[in-house]
Biopython code that builds the backbone (N, CA, C, O; Angstrom):
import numpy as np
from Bio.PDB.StructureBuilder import StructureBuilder

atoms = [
    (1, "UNK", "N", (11.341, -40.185, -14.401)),
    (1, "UNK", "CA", (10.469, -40.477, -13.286)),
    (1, "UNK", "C", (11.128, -41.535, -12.412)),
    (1, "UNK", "O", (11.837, -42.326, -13.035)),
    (2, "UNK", "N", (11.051, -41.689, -11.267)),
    (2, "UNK", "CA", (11.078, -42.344, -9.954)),
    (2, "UNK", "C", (10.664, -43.257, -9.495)),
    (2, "UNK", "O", (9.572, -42.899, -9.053)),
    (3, "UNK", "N", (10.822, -44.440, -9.245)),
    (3, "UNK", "CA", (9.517, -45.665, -8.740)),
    (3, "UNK", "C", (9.458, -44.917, -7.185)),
    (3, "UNK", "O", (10.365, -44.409, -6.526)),
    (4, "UNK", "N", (8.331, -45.039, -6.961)),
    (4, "UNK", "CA", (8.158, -44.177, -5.671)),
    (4, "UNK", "C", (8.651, -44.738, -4.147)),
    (4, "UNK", "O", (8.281, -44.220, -3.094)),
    (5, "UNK", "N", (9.609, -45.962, -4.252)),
    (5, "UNK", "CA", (9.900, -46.640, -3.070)),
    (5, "UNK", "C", (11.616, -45.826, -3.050)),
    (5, "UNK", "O", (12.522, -45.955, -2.227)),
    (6, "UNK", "N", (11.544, -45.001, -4.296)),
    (6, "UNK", "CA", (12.889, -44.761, -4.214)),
    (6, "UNK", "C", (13.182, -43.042, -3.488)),
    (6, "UNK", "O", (14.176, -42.331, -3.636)),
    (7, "UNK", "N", (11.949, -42.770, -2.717)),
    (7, "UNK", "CA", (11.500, -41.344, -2.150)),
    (7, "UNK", "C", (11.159, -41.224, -1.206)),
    (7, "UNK", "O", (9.989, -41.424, -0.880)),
    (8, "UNK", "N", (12.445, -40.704, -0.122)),
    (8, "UNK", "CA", (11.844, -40.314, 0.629)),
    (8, "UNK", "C", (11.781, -38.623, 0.827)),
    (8, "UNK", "O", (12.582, -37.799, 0.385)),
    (9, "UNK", "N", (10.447, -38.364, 1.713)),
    (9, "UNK", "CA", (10.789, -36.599, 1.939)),
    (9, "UNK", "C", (10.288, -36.745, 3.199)),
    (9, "UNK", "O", (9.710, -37.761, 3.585)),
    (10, "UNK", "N", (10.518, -35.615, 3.960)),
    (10, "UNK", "CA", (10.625, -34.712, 5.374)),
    (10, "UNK", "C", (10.363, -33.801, 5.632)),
    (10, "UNK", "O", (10.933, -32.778, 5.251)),
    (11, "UNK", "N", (9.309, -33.864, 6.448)),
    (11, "UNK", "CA", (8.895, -32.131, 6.879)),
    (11, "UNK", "C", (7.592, -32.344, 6.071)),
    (11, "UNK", "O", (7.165, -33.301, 5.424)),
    (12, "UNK", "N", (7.107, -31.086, 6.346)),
    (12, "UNK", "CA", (4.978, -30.930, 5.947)),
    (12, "UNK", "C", (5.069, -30.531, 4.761)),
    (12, "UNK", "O", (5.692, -29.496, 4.521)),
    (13, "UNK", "N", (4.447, -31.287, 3.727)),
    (13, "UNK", "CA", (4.015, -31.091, 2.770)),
    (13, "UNK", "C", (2.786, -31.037, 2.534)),
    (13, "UNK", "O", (1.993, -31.891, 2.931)),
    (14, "UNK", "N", (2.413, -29.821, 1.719)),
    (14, "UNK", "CA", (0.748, -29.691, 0.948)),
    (14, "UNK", "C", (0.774, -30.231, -0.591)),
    (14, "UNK", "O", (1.662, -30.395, -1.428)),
    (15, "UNK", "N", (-0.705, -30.436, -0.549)),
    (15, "UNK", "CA", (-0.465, -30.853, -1.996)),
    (15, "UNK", "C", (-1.992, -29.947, -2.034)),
    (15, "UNK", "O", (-2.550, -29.517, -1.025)),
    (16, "UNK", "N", (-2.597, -29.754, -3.743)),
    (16, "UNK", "CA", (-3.385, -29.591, -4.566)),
    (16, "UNK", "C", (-3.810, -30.628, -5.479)),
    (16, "UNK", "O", (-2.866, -31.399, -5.653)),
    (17, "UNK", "N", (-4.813, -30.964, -6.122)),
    (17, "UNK", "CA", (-5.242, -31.709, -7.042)),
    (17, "UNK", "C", (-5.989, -31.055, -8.115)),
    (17, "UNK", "O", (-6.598, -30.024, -7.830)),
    (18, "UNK", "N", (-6.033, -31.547, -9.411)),
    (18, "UNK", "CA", (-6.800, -30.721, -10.491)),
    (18, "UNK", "C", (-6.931, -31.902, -11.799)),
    (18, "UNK", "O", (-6.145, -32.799, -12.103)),
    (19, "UNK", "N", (-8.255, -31.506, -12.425)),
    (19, "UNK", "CA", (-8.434, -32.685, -13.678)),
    (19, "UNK", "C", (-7.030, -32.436, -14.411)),
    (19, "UNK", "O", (-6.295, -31.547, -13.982)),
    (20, "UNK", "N", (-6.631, -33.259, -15.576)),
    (20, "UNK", "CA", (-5.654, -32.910, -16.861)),
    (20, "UNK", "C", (-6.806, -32.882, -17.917)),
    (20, "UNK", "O", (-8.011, -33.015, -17.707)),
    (21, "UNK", "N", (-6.148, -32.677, -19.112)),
    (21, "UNK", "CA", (-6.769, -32.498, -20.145)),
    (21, "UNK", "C", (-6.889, -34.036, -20.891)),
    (21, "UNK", "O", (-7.311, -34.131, -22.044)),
    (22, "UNK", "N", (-6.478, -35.190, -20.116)),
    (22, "UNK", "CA", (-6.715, -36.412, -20.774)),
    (22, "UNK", "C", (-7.656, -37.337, -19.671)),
    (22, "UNK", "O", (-7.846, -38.551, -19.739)),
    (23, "UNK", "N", (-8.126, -36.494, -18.748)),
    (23, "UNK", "CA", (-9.282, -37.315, -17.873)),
    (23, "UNK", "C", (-8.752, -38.053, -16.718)),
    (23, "UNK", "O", (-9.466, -38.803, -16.052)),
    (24, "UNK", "N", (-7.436, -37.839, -16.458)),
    (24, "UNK", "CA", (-6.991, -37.778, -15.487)),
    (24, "UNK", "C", (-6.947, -36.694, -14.462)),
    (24, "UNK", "O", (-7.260, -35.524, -14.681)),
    (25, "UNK", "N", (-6.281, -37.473, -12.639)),
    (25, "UNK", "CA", (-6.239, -36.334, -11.820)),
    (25, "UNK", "C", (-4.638, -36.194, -11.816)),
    (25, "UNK", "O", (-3.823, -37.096, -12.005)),
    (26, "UNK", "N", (-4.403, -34.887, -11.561)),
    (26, "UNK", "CA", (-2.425, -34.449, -11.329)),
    (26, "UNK", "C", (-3.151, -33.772, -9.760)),
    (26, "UNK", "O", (-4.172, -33.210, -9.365)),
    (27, "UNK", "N", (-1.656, -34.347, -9.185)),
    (27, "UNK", "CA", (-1.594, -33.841, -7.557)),
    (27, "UNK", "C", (-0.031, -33.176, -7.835)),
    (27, "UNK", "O", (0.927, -33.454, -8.557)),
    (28, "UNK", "N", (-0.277, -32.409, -7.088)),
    (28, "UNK", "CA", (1.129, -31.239, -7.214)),
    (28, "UNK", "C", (1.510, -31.581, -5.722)),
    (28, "UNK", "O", (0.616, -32.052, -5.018)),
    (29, "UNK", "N", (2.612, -31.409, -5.245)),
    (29, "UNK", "CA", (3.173, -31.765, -3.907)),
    (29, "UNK", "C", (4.073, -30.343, -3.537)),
    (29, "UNK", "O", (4.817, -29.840, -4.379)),
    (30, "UNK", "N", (3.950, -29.935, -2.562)),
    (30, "UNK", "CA", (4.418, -28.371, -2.421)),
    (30, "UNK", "C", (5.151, -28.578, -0.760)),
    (30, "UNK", "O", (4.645, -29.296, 0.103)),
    (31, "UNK", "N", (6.383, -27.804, -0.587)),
    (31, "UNK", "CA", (6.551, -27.836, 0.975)),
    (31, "UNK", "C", (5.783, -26.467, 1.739)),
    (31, "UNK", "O", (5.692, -25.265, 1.491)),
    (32, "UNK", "N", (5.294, -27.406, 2.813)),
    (32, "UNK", "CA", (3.905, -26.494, 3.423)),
    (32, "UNK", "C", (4.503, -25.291, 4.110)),
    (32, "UNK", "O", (3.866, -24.486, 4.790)),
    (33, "UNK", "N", (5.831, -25.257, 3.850)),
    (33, "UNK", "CA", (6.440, -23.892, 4.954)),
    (33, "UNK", "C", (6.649, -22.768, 3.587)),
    (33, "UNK", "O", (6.106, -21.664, 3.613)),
    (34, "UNK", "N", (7.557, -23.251, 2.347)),
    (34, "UNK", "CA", (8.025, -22.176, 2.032)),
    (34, "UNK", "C", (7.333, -22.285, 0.282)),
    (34, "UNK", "O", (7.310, -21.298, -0.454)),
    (35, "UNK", "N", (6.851, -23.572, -0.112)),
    (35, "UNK", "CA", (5.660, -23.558, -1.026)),
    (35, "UNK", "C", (6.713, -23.917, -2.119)),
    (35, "UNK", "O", (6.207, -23.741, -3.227)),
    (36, "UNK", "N", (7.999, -24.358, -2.198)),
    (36, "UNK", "CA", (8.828, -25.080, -3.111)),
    (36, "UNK", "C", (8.215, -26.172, -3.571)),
    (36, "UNK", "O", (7.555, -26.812, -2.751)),
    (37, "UNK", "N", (8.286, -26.700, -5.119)),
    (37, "UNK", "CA", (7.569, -27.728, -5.926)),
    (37, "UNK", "C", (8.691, -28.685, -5.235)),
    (37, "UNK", "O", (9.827, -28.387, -4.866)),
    (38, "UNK", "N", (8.015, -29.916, -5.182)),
    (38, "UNK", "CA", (8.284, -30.887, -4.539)),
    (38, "UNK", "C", (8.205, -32.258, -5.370)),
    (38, "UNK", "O", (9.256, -32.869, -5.558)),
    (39, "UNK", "N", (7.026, -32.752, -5.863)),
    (39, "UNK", "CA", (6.831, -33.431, -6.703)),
    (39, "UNK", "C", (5.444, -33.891, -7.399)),
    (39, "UNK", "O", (4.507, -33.703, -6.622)),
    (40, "UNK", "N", (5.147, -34.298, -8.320)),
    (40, "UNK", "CA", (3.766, -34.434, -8.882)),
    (40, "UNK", "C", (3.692, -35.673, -9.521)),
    (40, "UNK", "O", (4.661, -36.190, -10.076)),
    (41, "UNK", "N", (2.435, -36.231, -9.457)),
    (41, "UNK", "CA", (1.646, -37.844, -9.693)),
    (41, "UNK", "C", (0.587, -37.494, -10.544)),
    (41, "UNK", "O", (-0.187, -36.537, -10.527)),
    (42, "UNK", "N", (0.674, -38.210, -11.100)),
    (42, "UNK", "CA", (-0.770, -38.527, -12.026)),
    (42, "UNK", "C", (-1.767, -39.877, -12.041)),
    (42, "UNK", "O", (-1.154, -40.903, -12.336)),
    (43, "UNK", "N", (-2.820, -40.007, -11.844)),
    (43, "UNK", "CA", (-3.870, -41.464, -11.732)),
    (43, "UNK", "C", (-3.050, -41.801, -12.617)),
    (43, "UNK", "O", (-2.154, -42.425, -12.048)),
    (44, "UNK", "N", (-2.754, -41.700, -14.275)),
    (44, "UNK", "CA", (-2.561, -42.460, -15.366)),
    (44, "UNK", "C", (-1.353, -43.223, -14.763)),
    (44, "UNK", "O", (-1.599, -44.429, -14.780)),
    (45, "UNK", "N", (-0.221, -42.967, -14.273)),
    (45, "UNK", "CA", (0.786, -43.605, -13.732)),
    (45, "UNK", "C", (1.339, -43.371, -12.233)),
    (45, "UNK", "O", (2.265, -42.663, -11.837)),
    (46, "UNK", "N", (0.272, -44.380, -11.404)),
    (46, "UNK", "CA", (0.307, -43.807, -9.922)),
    (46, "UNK", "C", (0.984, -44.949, -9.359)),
    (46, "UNK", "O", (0.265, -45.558, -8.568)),
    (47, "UNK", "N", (2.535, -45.602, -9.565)),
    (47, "UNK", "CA", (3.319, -45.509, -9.415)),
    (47, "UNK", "C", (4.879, -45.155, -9.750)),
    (47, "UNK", "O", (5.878, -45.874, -9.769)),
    (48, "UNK", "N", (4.689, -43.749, -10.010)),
    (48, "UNK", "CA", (5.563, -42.567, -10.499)),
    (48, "UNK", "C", (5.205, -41.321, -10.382)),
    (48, "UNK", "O", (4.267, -40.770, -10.958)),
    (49, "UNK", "N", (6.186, -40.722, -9.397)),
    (49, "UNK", "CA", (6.257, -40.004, -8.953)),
    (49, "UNK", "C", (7.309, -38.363, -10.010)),
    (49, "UNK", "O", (8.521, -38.474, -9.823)),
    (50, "UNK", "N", (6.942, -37.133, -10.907)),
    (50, "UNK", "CA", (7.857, -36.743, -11.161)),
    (50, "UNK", "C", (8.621, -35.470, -10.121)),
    (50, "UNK", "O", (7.996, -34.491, -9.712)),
    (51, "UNK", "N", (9.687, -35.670, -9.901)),
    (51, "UNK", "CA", (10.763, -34.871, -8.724)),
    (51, "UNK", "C", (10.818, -33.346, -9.881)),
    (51, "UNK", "O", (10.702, -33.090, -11.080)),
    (52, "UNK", "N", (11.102, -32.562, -8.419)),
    (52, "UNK", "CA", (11.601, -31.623, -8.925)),
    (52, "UNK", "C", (12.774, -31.512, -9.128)),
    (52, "UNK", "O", (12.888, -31.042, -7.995)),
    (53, "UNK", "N", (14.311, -31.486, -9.692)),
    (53, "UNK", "CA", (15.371, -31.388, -9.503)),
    (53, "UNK", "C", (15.627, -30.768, -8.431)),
    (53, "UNK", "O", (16.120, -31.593, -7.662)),
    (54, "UNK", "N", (15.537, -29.286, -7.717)),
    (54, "UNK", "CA", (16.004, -28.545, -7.043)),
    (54, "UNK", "C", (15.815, -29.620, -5.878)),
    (54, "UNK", "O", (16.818, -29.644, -5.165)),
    (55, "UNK", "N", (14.772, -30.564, -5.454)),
    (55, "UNK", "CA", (14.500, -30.990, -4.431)),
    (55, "UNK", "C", (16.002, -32.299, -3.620)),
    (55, "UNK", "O", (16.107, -32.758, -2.483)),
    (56, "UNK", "N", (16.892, -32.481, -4.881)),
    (56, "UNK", "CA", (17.499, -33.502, -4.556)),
    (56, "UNK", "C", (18.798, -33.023, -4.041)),
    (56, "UNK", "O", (19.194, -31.927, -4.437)),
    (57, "UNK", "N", (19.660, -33.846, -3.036)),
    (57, "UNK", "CA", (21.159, -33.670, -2.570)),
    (57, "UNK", "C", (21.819, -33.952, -3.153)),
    (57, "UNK", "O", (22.953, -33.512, -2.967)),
    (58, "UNK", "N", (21.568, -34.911, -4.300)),
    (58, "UNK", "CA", (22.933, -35.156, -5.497)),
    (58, "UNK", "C", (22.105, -35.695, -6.567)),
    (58, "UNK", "O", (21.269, -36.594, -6.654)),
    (59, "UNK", "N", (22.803, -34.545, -7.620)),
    (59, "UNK", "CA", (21.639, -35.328, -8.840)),
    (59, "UNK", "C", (22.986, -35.876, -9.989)),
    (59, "UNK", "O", (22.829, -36.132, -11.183)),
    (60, "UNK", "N", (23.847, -35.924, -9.472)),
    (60, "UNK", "CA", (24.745, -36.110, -10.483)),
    (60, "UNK", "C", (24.674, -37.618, -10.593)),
    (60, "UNK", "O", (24.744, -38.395, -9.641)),
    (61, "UNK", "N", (24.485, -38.023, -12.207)),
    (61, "UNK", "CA", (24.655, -39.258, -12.904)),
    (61, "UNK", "C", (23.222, -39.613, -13.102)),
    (61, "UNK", "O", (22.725, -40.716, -13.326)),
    (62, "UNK", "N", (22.651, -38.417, -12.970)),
    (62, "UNK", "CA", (20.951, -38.620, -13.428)),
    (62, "UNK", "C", (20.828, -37.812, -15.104)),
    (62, "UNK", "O", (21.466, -36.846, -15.522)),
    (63, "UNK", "N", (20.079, -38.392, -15.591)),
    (63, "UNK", "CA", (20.043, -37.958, -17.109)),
    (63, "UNK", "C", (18.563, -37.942, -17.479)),
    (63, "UNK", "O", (17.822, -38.775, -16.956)),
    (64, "UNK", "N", (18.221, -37.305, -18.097)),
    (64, "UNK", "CA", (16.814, -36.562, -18.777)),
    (64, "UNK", "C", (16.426, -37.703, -19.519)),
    (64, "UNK", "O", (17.214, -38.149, -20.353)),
    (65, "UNK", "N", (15.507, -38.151, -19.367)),
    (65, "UNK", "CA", (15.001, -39.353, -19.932)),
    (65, "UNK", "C", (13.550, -38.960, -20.877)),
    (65, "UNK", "O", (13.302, -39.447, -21.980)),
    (66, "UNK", "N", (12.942, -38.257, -20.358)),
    (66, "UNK", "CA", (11.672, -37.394, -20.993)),
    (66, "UNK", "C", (11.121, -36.428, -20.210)),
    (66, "UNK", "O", (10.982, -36.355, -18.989)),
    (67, "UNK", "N", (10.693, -35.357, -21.516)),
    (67, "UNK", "CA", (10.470, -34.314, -20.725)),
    (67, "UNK", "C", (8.622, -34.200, -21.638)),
    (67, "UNK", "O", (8.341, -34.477, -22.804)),
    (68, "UNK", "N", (7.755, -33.715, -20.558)),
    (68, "UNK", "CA", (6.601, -33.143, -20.625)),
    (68, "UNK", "C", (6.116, -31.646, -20.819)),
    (68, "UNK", "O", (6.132, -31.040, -19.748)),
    (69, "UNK", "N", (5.829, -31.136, -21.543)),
    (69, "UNK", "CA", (5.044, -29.720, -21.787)),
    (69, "UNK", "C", (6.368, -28.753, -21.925)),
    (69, "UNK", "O", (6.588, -27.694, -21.337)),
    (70, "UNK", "N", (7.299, -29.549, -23.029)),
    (70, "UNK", "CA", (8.645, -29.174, -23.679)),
    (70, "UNK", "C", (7.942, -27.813, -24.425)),
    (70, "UNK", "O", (8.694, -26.918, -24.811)),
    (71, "UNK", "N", (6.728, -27.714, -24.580)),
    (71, "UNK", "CA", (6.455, -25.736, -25.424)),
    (71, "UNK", "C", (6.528, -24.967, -24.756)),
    (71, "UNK", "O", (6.498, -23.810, -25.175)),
    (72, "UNK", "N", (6.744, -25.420, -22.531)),
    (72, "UNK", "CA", (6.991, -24.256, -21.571)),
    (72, "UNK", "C", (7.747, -24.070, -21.381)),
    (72, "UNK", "O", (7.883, -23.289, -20.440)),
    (73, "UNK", "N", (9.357, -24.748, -22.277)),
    (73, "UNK", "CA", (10.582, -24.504, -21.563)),
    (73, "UNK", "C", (10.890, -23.220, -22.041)),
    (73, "UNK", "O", (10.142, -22.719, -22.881)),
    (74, "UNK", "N", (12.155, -22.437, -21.523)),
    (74, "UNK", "CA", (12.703, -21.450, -22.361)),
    (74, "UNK", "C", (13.538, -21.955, -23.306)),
    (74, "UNK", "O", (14.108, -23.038, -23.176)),
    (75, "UNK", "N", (13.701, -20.900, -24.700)),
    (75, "UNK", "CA", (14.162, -21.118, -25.681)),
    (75, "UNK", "C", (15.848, -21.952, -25.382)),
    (75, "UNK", "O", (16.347, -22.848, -26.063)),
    (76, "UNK", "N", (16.456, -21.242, -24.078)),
    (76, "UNK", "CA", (17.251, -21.882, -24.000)),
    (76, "UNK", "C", (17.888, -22.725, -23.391)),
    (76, "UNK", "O", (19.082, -22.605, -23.114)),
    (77, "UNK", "N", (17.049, -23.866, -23.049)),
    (77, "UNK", "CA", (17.002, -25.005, -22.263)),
    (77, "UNK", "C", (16.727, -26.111, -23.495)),
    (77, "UNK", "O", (15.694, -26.681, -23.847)),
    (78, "UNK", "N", (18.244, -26.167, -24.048)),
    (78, "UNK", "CA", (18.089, -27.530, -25.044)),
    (78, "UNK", "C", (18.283, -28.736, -24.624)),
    (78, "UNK", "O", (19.097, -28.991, -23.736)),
    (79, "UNK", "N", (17.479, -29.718, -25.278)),
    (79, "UNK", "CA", (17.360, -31.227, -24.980)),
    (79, "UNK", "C", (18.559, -31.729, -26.018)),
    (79, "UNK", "O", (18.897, -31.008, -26.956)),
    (80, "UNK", "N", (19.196, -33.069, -25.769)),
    (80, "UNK", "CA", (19.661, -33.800, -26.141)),
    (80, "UNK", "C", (19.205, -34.740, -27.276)),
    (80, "UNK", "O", (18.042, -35.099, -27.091)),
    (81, "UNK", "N", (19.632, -35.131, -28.135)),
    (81, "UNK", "CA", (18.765, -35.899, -29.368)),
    (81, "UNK", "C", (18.225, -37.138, -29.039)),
    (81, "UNK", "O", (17.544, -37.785, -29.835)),
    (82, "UNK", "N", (18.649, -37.724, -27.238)),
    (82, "UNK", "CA", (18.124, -38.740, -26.811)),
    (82, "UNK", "C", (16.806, -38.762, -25.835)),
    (82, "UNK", "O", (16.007, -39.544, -25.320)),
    (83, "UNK", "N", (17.079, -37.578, -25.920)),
    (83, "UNK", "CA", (15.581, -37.342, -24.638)),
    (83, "UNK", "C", (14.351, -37.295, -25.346)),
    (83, "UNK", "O", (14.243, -36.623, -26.372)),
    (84, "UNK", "N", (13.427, -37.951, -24.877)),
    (84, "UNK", "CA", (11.662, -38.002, -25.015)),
    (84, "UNK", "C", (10.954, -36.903, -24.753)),
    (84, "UNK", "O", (10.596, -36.467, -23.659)),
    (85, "UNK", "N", (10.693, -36.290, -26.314)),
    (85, "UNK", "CA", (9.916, -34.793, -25.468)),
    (85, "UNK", "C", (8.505, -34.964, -26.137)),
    (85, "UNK", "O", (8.244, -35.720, -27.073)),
    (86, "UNK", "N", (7.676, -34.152, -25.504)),
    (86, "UNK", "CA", (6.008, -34.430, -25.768)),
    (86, "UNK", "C", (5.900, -32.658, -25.568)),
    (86, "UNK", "O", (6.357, -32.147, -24.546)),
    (87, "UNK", "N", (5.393, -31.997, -26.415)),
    (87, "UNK", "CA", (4.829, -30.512, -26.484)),
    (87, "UNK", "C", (3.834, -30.517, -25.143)),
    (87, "UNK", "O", (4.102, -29.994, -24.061)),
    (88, "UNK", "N", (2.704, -31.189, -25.465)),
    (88, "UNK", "CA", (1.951, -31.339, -23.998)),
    (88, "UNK", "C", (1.679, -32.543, -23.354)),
    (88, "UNK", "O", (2.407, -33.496, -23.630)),
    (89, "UNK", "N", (0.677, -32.707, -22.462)),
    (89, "UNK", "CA", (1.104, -34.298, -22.013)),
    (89, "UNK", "C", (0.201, -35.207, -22.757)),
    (89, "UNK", "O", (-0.983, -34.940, -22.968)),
    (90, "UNK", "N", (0.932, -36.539, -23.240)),
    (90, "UNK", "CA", (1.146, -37.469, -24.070)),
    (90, "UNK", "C", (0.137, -38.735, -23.593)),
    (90, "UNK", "O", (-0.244, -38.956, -22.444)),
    (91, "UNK", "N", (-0.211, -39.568, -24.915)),
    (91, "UNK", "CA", (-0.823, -40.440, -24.306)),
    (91, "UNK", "C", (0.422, -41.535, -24.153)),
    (91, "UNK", "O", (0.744, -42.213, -25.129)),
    (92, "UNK", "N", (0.985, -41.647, -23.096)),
    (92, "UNK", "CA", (2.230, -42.320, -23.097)),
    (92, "UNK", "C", (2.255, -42.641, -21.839)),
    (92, "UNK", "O", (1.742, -41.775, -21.131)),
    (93, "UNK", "N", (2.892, -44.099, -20.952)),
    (93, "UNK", "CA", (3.077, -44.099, -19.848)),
    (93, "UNK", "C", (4.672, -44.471, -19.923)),
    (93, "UNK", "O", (5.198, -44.978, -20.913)),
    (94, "UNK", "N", (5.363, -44.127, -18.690)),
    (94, "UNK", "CA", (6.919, -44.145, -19.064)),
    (94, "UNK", "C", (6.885, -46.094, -18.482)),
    (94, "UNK", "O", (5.922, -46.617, -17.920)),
    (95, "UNK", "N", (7.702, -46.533, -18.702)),
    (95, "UNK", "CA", (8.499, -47.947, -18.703)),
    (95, "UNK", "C", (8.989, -48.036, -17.357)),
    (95, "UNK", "O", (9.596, -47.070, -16.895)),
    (96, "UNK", "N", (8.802, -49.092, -16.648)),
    (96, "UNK", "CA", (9.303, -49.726, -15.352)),
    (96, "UNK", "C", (10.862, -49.889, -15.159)),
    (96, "UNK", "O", (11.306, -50.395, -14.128)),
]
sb = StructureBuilder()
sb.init_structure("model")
sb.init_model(0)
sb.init_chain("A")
sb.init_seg("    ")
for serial, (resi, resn, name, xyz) in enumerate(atoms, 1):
    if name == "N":
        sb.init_residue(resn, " ", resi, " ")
    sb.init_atom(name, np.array(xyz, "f"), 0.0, 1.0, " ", f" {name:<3s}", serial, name[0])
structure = sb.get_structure()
């Protein structure tokens, strides 16, 4: 995740909102032209923002730090023995 001063985006974005299953709200962030995931927030940690990869111009020297709702990946999208994975979402807030 992102501290959110570290984001900027451009151009019209939509978003959606919906409860989670821990009593929180998730806002999904979508681009309003062609409907590409963009990025998503949660109340529980609303300053952090999670990116979509595809959305960035250089992601190189970025590393997987934790991953969320690791039972939707495909079989073959393996994690590293250092990455933080949670089956669904966790009562966990990530670190500053």
């Amino acid at each position: 995740m992102f501290p959110i001063e570290a984001v900027t985006i451009s151009g019209e974005v939509s978003t959606f909102r919906y409860p989670s299953a821990k009593a929180s709200e998730v806002t999904k962030a979508f681009c309003g032209t062609c409907g590409c995931p963009i990025y998503g927030q949660n109340t529980r940690t609303p300053d952090h923002l999670t990116l979509s990869l595809g959305t960035m111009d250089d992601a190189e020297g970025l590393e997987i730090e934790v991953v969320v709702f690791a039972r939707d990946r495909p079989h073959w999208d393996q994690l590293g023995p250092d990455v933080l994975s949670f089956a669904g979402q966790p009562d966990w807030t990530p670190k500053d």
